[in-house]
Backbone of each chain as ProteinMPNN parsed JSONL, in Angstrom:
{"seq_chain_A": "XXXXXXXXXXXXXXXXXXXXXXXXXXXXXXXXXXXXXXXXXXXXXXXXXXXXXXXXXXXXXXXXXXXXXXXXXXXXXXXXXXXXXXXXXXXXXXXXXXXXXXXXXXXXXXXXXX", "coords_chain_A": {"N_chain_A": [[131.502, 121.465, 78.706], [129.302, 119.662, 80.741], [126.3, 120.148, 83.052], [124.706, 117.696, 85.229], [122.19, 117.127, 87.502], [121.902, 115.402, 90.3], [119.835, 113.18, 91.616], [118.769, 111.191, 94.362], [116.898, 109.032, 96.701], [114.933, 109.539, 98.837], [115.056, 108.352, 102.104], [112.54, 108.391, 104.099], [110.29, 108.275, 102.249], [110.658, 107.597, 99.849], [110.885, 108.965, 97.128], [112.225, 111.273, 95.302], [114.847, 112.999, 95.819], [117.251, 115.771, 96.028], [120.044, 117.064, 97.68], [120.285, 120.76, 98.384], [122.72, 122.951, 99.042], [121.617, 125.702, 100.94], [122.873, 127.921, 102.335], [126.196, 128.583, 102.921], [128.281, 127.446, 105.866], [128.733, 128.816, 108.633], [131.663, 130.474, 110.068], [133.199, 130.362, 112.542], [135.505, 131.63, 115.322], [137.073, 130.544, 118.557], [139.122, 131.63, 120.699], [141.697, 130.986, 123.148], [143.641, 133.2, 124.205], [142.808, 135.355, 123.253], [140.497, 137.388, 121.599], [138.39, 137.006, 118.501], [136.864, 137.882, 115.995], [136.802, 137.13, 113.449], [134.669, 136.063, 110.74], [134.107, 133.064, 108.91], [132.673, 132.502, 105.46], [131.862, 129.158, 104.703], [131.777, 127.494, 101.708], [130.475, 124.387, 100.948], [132.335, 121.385, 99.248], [131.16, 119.526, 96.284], [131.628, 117.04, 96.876], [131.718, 116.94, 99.277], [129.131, 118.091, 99.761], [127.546, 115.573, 98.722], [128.117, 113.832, 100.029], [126.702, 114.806, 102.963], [124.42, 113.573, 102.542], [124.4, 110.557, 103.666], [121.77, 108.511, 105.073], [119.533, 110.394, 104.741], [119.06, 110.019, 102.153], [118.368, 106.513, 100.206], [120.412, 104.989, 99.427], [124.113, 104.569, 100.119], [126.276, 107.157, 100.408], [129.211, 107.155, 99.241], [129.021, 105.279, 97.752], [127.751, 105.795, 95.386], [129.491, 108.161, 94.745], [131.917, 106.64, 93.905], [130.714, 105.688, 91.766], [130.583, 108.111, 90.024], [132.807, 109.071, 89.896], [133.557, 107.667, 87.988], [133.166, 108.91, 86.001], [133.093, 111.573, 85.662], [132.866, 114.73, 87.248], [132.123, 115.788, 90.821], [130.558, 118.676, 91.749], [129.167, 121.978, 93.141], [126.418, 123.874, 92.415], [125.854, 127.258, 91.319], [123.217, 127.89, 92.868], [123.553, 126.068, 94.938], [123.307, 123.71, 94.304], [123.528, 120.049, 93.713], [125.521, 119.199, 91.963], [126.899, 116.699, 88.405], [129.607, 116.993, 86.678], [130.255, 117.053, 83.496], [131.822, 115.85, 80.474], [130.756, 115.292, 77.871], [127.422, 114.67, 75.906], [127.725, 112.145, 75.592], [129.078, 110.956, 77.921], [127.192, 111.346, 79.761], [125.491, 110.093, 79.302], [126.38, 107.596, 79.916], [126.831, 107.232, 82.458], [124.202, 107.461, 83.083], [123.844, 105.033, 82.571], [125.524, 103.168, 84.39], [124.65, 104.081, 87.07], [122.131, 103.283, 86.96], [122.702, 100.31, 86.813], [123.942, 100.281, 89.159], [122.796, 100.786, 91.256], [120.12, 100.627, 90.37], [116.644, 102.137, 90.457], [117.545, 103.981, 92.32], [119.097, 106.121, 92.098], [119.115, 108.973, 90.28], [119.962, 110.822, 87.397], [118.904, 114.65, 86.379], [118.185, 117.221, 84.318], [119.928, 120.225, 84.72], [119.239, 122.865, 84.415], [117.638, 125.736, 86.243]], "CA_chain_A": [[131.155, 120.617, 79.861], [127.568, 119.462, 80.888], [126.209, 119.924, 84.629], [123.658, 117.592, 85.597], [121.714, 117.102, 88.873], [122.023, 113.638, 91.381], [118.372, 112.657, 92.934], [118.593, 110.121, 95.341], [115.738, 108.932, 96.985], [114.357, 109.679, 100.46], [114.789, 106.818, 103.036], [111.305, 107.619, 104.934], [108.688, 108.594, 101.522], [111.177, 107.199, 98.438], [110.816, 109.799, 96.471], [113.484, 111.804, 94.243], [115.438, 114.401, 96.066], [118.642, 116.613, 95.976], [120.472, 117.936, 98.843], [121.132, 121.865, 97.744], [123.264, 123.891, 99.908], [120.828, 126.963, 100.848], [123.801, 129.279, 102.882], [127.806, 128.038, 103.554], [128.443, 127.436, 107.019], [129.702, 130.35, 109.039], [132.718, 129.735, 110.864], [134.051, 131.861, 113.334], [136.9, 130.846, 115.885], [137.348, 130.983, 120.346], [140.767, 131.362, 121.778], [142.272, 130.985, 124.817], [144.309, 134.163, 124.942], [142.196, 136.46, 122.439], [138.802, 137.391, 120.836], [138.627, 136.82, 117.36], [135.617, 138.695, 115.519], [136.195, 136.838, 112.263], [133.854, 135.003, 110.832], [134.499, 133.544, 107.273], [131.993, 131.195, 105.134], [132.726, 127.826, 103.983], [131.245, 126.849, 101.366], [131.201, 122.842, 100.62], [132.489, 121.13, 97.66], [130.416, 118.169, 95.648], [131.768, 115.542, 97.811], [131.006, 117.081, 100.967], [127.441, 118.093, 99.795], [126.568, 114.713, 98.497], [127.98, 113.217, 102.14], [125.673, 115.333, 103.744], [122.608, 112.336, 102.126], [123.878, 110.023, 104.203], [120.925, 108.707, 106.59], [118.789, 110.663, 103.643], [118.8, 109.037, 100.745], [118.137, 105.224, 100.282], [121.582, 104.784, 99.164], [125.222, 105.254, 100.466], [126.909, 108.444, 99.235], [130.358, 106.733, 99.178], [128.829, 104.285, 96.533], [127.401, 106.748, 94.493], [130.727, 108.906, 94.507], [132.417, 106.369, 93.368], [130.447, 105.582, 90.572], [130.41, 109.261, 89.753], [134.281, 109.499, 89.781], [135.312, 107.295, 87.02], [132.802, 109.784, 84.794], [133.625, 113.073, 85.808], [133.501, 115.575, 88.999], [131.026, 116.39, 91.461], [130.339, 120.429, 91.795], [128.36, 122.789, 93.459], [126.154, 124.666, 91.353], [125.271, 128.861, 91.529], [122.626, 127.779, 93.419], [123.482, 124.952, 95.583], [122.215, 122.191, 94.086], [124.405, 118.731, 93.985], [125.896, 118.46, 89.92], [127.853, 116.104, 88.299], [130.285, 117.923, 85.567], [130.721, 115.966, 82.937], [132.571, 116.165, 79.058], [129.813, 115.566, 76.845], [126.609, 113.976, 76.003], [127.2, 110.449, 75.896], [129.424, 110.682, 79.27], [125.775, 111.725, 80.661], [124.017, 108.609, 79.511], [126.743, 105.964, 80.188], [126.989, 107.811, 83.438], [122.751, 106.933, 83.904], [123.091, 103.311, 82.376], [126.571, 102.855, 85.365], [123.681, 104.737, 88.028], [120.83, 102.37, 87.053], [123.165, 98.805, 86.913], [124.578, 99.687, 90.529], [121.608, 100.894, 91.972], [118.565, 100.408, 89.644], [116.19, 103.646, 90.056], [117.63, 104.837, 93.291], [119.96, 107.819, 91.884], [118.579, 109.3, 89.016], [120.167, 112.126, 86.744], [118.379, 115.265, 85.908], [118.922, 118.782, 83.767], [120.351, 121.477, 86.133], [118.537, 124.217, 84.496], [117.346, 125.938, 87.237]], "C_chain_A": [[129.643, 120.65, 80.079], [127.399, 119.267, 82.214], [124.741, 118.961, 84.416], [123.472, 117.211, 87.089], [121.749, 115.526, 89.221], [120.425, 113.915, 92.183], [118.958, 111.5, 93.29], [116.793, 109.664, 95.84], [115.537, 108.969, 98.48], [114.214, 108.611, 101.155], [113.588, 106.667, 103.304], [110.188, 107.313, 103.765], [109.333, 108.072, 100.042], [110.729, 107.974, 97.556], [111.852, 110.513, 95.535], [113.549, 113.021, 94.855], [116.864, 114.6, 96.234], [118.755, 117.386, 96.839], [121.145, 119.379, 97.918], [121.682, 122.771, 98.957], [122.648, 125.377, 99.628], [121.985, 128.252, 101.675], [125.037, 128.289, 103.057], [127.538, 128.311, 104.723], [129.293, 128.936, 107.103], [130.538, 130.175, 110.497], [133.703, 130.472, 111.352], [135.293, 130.469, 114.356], [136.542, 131.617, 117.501], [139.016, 130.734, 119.69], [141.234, 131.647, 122.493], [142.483, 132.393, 125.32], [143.915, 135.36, 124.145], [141.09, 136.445, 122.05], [139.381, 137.46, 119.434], [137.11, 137.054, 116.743], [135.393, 137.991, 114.083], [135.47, 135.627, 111.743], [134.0, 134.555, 109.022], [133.223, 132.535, 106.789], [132.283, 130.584, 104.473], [131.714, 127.198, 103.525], [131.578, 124.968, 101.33], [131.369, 122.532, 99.469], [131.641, 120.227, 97.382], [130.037, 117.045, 96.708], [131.306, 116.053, 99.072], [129.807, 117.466, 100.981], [127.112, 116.822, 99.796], [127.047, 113.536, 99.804], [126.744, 113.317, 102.891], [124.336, 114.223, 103.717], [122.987, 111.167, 103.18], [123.016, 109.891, 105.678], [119.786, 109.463, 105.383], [118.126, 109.946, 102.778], [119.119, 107.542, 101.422], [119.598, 104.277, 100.327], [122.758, 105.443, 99.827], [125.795, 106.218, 99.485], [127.792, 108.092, 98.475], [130.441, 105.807, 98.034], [128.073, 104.959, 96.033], [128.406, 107.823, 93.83], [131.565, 108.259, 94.428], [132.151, 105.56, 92.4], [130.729, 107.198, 89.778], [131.677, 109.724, 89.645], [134.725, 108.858, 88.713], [134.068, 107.942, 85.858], [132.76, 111.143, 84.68], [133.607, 113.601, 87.481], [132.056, 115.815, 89.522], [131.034, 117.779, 92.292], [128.982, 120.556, 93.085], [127.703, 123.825, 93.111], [126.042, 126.512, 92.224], [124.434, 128.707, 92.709], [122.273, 127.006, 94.562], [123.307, 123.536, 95.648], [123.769, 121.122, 94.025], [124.434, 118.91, 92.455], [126.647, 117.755, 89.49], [128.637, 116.469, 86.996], [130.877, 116.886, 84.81], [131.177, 116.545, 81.356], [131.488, 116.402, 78.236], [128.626, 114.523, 76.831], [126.668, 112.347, 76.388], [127.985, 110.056, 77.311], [128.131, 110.756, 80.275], [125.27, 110.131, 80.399], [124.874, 107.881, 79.588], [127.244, 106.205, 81.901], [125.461, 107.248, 84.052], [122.954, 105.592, 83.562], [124.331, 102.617, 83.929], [125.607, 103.387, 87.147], [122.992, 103.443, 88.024], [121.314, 100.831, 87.266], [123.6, 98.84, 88.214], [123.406, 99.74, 91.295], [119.978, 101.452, 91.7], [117.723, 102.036, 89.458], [116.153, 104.605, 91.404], [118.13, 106.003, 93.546], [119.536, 107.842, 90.606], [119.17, 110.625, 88.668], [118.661, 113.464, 86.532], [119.094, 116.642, 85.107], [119.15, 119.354, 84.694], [120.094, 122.317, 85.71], [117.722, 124.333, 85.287], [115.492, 126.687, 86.386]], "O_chain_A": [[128.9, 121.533, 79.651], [128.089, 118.415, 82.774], [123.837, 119.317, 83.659], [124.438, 117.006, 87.823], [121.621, 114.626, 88.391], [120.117, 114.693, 93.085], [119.64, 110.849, 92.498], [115.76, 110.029, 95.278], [116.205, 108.217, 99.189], [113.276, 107.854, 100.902], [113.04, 105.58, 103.118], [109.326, 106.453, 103.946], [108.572, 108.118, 99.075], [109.796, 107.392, 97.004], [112.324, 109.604, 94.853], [112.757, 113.948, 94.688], [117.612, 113.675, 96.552], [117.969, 118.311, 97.042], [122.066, 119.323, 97.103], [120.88, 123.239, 99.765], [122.894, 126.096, 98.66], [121.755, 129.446, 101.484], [124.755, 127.129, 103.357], [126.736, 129.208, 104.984], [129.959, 129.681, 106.384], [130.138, 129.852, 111.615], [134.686, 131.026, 110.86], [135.653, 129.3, 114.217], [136.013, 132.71, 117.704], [139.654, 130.116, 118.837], [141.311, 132.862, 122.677], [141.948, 132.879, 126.316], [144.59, 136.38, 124.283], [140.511, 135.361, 122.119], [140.519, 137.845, 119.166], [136.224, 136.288, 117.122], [134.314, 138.062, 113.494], [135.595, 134.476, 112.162], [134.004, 135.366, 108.096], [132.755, 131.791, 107.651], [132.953, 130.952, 103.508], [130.893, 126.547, 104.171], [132.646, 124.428, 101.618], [130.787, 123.119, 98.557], [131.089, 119.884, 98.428], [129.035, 116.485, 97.152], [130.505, 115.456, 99.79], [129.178, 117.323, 102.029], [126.374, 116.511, 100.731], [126.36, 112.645, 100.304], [125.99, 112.443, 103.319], [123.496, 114.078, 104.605], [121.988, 110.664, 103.694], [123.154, 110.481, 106.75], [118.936, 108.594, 105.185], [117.006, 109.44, 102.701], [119.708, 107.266, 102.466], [119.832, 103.261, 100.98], [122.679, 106.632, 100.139], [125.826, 106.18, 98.255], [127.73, 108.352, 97.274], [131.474, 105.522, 97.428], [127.039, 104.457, 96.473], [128.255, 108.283, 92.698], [132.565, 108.855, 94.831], [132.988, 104.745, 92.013], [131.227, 107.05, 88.662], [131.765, 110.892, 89.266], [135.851, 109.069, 88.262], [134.086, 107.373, 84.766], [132.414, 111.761, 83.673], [134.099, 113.11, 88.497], [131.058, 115.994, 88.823], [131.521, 117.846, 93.421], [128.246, 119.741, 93.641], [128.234, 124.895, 93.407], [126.149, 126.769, 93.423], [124.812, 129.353, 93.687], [121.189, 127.055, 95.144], [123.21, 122.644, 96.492], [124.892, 121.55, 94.292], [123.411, 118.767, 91.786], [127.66, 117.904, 90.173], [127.995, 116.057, 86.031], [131.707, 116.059, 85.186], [130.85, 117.7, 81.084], [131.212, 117.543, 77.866], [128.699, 113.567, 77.603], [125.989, 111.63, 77.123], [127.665, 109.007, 77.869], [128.131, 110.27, 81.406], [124.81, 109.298, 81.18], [124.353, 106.818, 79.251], [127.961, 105.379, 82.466], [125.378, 106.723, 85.162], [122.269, 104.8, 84.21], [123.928, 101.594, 84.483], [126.04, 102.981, 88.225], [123.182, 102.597, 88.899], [120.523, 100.065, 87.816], [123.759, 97.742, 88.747], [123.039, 98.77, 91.958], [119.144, 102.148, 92.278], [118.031, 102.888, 88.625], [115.362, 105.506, 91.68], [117.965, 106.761, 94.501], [119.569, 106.857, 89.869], [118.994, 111.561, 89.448], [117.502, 113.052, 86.563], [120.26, 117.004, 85.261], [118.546, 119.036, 85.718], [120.572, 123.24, 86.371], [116.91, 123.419, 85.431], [114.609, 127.127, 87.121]]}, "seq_chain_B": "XXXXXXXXXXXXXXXXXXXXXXXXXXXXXXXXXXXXXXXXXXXXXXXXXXXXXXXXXXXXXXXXXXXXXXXXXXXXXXXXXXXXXXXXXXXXXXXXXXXXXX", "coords_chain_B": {"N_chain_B": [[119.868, 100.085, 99.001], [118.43, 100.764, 102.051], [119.219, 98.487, 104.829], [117.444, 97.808, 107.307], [114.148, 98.962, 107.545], [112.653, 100.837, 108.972], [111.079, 103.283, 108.869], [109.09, 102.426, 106.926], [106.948, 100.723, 108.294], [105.285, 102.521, 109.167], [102.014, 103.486, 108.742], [101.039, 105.689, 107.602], [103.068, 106.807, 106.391], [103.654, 104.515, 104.406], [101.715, 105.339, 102.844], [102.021, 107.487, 101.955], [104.337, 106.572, 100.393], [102.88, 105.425, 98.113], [101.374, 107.054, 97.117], [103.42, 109.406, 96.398], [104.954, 107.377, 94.573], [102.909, 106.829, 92.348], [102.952, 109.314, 91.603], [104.798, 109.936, 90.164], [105.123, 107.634, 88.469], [102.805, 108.215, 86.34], [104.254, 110.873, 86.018], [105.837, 109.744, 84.275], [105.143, 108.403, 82.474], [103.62, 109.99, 80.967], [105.536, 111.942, 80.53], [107.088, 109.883, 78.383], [105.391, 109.111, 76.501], [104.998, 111.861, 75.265], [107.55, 112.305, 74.079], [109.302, 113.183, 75.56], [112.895, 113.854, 76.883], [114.1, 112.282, 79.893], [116.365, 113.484, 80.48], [115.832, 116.016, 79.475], [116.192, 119.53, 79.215], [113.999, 120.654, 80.186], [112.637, 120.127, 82.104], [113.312, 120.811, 84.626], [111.956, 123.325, 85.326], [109.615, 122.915, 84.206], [108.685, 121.246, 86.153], [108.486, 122.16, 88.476], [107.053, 124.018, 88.644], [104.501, 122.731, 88.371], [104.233, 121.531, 90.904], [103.974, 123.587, 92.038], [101.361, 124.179, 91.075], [99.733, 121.937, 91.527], [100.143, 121.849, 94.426], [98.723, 123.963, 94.926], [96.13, 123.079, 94.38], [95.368, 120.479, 95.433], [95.599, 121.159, 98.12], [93.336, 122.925, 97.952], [91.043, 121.43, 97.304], [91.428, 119.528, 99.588], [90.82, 120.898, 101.195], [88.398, 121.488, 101.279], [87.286, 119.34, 102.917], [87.174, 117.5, 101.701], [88.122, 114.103, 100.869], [90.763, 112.351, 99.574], [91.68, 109.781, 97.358], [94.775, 107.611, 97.051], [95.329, 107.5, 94.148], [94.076, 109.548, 92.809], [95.024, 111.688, 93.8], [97.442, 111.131, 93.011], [96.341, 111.632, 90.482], [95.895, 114.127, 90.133], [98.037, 115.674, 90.335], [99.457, 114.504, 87.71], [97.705, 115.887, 85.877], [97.92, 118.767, 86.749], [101.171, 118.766, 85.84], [99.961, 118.297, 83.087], [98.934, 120.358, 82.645], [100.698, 122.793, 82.789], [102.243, 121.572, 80.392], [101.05, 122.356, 78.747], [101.241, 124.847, 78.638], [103.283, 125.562, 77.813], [103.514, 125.196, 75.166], [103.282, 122.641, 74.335], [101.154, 119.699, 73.016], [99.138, 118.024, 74.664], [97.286, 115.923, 74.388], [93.523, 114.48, 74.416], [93.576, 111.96, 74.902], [95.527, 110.731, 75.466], [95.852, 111.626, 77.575], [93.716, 110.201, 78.896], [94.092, 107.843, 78.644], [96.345, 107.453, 80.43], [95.369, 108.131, 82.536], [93.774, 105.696, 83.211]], "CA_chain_B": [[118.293, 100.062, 99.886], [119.225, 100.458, 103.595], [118.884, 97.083, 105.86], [116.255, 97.853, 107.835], [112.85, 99.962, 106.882], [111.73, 100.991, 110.396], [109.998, 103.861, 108.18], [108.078, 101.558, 106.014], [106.535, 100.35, 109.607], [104.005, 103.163, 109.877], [100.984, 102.893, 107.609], [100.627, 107.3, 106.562], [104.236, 106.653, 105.262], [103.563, 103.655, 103.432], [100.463, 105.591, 102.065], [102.341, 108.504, 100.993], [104.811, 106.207, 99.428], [102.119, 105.113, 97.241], [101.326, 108.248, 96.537], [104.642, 109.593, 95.635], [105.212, 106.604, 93.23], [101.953, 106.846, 91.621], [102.977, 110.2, 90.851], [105.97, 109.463, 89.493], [104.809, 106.41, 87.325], [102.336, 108.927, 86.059], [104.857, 111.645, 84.863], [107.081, 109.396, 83.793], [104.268, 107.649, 81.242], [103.083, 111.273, 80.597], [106.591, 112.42, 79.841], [107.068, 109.27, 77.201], [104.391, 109.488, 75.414], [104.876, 112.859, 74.82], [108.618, 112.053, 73.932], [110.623, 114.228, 76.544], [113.641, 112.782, 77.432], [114.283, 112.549, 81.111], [117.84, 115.005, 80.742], [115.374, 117.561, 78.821], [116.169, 120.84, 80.183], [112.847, 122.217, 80.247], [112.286, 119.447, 83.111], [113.769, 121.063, 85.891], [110.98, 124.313, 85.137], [108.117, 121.974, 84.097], [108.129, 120.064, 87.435], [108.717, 123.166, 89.62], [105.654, 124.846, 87.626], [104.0, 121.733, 87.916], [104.399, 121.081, 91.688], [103.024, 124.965, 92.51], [99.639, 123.854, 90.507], [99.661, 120.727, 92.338], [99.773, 121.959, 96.086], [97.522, 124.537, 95.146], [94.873, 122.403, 93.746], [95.342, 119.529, 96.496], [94.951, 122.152, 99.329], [91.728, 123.419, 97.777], [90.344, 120.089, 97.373], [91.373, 118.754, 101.478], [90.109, 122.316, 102.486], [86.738, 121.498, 101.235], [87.104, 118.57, 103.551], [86.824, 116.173, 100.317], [88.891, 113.045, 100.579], [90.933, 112.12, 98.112], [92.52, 108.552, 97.44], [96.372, 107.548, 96.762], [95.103, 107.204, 92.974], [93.369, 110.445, 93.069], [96.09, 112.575, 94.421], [98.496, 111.283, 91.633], [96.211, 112.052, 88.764], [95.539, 115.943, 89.946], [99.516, 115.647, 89.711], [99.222, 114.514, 86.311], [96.405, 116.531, 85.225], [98.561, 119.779, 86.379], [102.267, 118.764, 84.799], [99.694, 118.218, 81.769], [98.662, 122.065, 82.155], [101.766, 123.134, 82.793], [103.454, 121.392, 79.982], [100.195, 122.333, 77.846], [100.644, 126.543, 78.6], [104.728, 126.007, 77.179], [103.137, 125.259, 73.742], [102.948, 121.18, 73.845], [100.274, 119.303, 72.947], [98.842, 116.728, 75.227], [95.515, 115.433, 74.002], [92.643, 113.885, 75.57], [93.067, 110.694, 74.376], [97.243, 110.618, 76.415], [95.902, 111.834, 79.657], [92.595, 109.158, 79.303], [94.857, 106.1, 78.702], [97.106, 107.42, 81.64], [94.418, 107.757, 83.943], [92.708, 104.028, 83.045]], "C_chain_B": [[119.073, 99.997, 101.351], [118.519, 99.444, 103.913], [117.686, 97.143, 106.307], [115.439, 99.526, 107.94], [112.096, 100.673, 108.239], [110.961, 101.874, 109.68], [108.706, 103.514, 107.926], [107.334, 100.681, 107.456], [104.954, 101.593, 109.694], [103.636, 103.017, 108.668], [100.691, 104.658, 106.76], [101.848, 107.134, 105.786], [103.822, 105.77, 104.513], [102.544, 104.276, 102.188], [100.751, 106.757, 101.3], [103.176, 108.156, 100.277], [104.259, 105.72, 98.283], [101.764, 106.312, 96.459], [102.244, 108.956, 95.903], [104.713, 108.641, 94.28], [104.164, 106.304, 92.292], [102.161, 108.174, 91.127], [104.146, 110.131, 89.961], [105.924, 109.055, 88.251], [103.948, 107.289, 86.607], [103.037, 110.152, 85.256], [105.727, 110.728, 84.228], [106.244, 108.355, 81.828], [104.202, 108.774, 80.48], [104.41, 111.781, 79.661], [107.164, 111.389, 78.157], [106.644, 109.508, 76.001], [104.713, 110.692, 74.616], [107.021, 113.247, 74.303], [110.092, 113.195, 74.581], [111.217, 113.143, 77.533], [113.98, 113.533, 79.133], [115.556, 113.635, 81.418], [116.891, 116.063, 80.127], [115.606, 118.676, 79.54], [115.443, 121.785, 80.943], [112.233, 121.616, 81.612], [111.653, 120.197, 84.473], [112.081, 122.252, 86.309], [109.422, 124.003, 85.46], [107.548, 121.241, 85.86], [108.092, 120.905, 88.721], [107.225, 123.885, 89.822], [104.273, 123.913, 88.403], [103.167, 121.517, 90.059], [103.755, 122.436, 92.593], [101.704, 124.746, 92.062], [99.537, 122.847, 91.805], [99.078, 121.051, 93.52], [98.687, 122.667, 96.193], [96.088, 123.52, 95.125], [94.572, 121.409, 95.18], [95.012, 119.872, 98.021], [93.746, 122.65, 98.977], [90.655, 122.305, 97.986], [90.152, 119.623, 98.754], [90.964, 119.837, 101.785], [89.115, 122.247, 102.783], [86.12, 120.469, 101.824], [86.981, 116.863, 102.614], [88.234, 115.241, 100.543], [89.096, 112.463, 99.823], [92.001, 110.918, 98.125], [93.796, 109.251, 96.866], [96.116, 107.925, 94.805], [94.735, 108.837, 92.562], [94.45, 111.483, 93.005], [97.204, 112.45, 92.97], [98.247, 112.015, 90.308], [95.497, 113.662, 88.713], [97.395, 116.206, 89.999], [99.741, 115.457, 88.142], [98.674, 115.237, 85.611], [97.601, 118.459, 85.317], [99.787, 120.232, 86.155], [101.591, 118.611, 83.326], [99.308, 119.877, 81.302], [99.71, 122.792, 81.952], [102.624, 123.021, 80.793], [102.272, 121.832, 77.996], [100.483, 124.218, 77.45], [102.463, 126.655, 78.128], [104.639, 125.439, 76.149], [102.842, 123.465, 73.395], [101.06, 121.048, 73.792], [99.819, 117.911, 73.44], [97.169, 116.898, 75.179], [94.911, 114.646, 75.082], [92.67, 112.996, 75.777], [94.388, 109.941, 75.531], [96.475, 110.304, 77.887], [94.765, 110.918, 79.569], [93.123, 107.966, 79.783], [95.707, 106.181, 79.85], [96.182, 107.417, 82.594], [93.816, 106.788, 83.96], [93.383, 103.151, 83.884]], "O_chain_B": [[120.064, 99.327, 101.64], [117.372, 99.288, 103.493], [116.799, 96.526, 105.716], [115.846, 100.651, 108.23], [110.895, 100.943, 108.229], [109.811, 101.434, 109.66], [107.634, 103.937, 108.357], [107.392, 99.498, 107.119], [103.866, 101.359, 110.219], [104.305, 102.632, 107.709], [100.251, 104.791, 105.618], [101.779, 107.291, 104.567], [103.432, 106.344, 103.496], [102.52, 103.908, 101.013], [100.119, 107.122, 100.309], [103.344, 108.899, 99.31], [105.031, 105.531, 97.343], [101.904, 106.416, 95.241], [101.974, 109.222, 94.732], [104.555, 109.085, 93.143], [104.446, 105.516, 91.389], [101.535, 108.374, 90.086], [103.953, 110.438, 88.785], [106.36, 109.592, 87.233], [104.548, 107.228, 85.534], [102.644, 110.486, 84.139], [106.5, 111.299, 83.459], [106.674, 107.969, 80.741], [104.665, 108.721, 79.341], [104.382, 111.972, 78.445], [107.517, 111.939, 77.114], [107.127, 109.897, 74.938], [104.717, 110.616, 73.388], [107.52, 114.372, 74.279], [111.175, 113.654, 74.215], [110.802, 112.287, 78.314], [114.069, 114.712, 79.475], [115.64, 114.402, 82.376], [117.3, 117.203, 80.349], [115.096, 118.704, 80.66], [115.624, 122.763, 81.668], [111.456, 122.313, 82.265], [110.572, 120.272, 85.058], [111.322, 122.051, 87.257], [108.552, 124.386, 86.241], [106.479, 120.931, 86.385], [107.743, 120.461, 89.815], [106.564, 124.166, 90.821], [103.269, 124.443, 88.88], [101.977, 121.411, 90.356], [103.153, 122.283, 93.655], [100.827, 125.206, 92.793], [99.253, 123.215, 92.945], [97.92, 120.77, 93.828], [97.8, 122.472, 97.023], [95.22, 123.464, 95.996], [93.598, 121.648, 95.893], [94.415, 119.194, 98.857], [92.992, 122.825, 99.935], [89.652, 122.354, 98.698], [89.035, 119.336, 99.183], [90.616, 119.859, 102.966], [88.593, 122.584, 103.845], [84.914, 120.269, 101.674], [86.787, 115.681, 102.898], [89.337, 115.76, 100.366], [88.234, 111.894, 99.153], [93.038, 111.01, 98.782], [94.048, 110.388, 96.466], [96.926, 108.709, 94.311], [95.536, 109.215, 91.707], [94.615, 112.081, 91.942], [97.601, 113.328, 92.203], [98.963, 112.594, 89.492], [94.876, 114.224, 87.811], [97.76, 117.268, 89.495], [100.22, 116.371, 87.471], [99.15, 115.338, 84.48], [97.923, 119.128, 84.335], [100.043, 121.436, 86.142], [102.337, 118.736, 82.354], [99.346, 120.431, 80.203], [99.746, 123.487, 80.937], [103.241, 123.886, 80.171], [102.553, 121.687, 76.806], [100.115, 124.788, 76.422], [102.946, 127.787, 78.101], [105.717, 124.942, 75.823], [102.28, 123.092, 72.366], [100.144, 121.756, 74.21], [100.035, 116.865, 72.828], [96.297, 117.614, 75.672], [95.373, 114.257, 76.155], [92.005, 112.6, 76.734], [94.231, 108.926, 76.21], [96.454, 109.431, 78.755], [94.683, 110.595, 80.754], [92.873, 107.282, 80.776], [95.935, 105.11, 80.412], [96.27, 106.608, 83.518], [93.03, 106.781, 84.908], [92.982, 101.996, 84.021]]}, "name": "protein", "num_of_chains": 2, "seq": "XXXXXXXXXXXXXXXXXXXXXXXXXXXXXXXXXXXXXXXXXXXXXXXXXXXXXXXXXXXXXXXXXXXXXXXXXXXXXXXXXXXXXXXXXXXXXXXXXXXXXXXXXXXXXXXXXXXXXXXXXXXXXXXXXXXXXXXXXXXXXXXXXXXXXXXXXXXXXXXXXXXXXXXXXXXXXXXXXXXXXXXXXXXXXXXXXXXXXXXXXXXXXXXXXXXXXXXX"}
């Protein structure tokens, strides 16, 4: 399998950036008739990171993730970053030429070596 | 593209969007030429590398009170993804980075 990275582009400076999840939410609990001390963290998956762009990026997420579904999965790397997990090389580049025909040079692939 | 640009309304944004995409257009000639494909792996490193020269250099320069155009700004971006990509054994000649800066 091959991870690569999703740029978008910045609504206010158009630029090329990737939302990376820097900590999981931490998600404790009230209730009525008890205290509850635990607190667990939740990370997010693909789809709910690359949500997070809209209002971000130039582009809707929802049309970006579903170009990105009929060529593989969208992850969350080691490090946070937004990846799209794909089979093999040429799923990568008919994956950028299906990027660049919906929305020209507004989502752009990159390597995910960190 | 979203509907409406209220952004693109103030004139330092518009000026750093120039700036941004002059740096851009700049690695992206730089990277050609020098035949690294945009998935290369060594990218992610190069532009991280690249982008620590950069701020340094660009903060030394506005410290010294020196004003520096949109044009300007891109090609000390260029100049240090060319050091960068010069100190992980490539070879970018004088003749690359002249015709990119013309």
């Amino acid at each position: 399998m091959i991870r690569v990275r999703l740029f978008g582009r910045c609504r206010i400076y158009h630029d090329p950036v990737s939302p990376v999840l820097r900590a999981p939410a931490q998600v404790g609990w009230d209730a009525w008739f008890r205290t509850i001390d635990l607190v667990t963290p939740q990370p997010l998956k693909g789809e709910e990171l690359l949500r997070r762009t809209r209002g971000w990026w130039t582009v809707e997420p929802n049309d970006v993730a579903e170009v990105v579904r009929k060529f593989g999965r969208l992850v969350v790397g080691n490090s946070g970053e937004l990846l799209v997990e794909l089979p093999d090389r040429e799923t990568v580049q008919n994956l950028a030429t299906a990027l660049k025909e919906r929305f020209g040079d507004q989502v752009q692939l990159a390597n995910s070596v960190t | 593209m979203n509907d409406t640009d209220d952004w693109g309304r103030d004139p330092q944004v518009r000026a750093m969007r120039r700036v941004f995409s002059g740096m851009e257009t700049l690695q992206s000639r730089l990277l050609e030429k020098m035949g690294v494909s945009p998935l290369d792996e060594r990218l992610g490193p190069w532009r991280r590398a690249a982008l620590r020269v950069f701020e340094q250099k660009w903060t030394e320069l506005s410290g010294k009170g020196r004003h520096l155009s949109e044009e300007e700004v891109a090609r000390i971006y260029l100049d240090s993804l060319a050091n960068v990509l010069t100190k992980d054994g490539l070879v970018v000649s004088n003749e690359v980075l002249s015709a990119l800066n013309s």
